[in-house]
C-alpha positions as CSV (number, residue, x, y, z in Angstrom):
1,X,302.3,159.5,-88.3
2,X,304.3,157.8,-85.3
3,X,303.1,158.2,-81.5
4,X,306.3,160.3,-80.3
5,X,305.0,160.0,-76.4
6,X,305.7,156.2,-76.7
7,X,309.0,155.1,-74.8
8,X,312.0,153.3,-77.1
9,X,311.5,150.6,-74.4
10,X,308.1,149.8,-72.0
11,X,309.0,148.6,-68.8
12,X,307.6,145.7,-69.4
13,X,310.3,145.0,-72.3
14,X,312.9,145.6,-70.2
15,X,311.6,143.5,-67.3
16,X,311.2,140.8,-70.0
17,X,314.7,141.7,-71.4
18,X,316.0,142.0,-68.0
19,X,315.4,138.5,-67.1
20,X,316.6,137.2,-70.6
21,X,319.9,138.8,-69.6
22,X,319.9,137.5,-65.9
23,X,319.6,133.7,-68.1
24,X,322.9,134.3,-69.3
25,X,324.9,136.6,-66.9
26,X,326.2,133.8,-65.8
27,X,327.9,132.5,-68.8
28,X,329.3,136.2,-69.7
29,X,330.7,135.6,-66.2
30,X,332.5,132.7,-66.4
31,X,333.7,133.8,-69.7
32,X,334.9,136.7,-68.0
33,X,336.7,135.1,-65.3
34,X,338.0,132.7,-68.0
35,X,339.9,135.5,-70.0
36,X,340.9,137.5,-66.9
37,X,342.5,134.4,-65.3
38,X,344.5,134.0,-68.8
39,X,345.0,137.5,-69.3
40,X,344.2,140.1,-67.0
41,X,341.3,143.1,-67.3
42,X,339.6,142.4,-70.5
43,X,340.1,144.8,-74.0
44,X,337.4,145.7,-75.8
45,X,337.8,142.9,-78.2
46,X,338.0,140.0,-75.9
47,X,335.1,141.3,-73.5
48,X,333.3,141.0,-76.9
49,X,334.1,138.0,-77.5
50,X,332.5,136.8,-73.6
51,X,329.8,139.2,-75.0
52,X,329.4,136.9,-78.4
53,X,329.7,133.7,-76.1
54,X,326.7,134.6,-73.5
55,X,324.5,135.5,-76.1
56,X,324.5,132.3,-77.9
57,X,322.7,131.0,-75.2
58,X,319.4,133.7,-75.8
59,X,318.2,131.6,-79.0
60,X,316.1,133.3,-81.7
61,X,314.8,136.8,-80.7
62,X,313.1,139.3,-82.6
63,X,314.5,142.3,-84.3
64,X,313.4,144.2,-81.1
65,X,313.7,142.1,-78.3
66,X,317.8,141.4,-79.7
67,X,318.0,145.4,-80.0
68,X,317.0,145.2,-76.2
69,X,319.4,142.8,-75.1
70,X,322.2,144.3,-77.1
71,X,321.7,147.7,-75.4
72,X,322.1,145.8,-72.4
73,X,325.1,144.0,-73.1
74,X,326.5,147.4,-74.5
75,X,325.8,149.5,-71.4
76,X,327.6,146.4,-69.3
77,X,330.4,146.4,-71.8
78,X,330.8,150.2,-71.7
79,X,330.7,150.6,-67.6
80,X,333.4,147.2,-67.7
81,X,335.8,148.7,-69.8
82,X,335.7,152.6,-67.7
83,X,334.8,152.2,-65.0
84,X,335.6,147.8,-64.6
85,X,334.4,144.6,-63.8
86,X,332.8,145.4,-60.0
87,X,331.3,148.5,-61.5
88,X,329.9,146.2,-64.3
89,X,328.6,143.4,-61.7
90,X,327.1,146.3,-59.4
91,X,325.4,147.6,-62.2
92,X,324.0,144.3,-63.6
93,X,322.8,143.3,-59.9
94,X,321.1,146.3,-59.1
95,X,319.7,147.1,-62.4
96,X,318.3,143.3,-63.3
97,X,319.3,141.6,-59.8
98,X,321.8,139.4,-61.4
99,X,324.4,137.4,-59.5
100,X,326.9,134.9,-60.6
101,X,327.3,131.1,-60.2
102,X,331.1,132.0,-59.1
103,X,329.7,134.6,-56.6
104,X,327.2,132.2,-55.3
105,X,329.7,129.8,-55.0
106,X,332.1,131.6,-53.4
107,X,329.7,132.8,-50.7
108,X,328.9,129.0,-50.4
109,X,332.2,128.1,-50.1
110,X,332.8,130.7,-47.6
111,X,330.0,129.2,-45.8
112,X,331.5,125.8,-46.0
113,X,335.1,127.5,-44.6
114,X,333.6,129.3,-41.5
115,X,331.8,125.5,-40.6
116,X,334.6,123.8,-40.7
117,X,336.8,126.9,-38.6
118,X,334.3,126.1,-36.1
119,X,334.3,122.7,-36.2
120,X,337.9,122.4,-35.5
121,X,337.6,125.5,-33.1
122,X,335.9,122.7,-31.0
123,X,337.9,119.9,-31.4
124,X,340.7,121.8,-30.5
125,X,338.7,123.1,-27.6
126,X,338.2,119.5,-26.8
127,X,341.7,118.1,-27.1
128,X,342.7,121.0,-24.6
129,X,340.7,120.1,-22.1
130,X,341.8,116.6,-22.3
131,X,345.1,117.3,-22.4
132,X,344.8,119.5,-19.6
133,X,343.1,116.7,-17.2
134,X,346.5,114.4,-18.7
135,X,348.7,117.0,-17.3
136,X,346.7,117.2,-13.8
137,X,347.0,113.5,-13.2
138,X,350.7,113.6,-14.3
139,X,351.1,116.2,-12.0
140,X,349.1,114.4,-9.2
141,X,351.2,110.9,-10.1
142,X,354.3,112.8,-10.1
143,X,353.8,113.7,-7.1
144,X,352.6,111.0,-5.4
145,X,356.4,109.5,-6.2
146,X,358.0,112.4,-5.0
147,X,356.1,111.6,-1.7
148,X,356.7,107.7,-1.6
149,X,360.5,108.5,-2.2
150,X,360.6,111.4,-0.3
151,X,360.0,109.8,3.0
């Protein structure tokens, strides 16, 4: 006879499961953004297809550990296609802390966009103040002629 207290899944599979997903969630990912950029939101059948693609990078898992992992992929499918793909992400990052290359790299690129707005912030900060002491001594020589001819 079976032990019916036992969970379908310890929480030590899932954490284990949970990290084998967060190895590929950035493949599924790029798939994504792949087929979105082609074709908008994502059916059922080409989100599978990302789905098929991602998981060809797990290897060779058990019976159990690929029942697991397909759960996983199914519950990220299911919230992507009702609820769509931010819902999808949130869930993934607060239920395995996953996060994207793309998302990574946009937040670094974003970084590398506010350096450089400040950067020029300053030169243009510079050149005004040089151009400002230009305009003071054309002013000041400007005068001076106006003064010499003047009298």
């Amino acid at each position: 006879m079976q032990n019916t207290n036992r969970p379908l899944i310890t929480i030590e599979e899932m954490i284990t499961e949970g990290e084998l997903f967060q190895s590929v969630y950035s493949e599924l990912i790029q798939e994504i953004d792949r087929g979105e950029h082609a074709r908008g939101k994502l059916n059922e059948f080409r989100l599978m297809q990302a789905v098929a693609h991602a998981k060809n990078g797990l290897g060779v898992l058990s019976f159990e550990r690929r029942q697991t992992i397909n759960a996983i992929f199914e519950t990220f499918t299911s919230i992507y296609l009702k609820d769509g793909r931010a819902a999808a992400q949130n869930w993934a990052q607060q239920s395995f802390g996953c996060s994207s290359s793309s998302e990574t790299t946009s937040s670094a690129e974003n970084t590398e966009v506010l350096l450089r707005i400040k950067e020029i912030s300053r030169l243009i900060q510079e050149k005004e103040t040089e151009l400002l002491q230009f305009y003071r001594e054309f002013y000041m020589l400007e005068r001076y002629l106006a003064q010499d001819y003047g009298q």
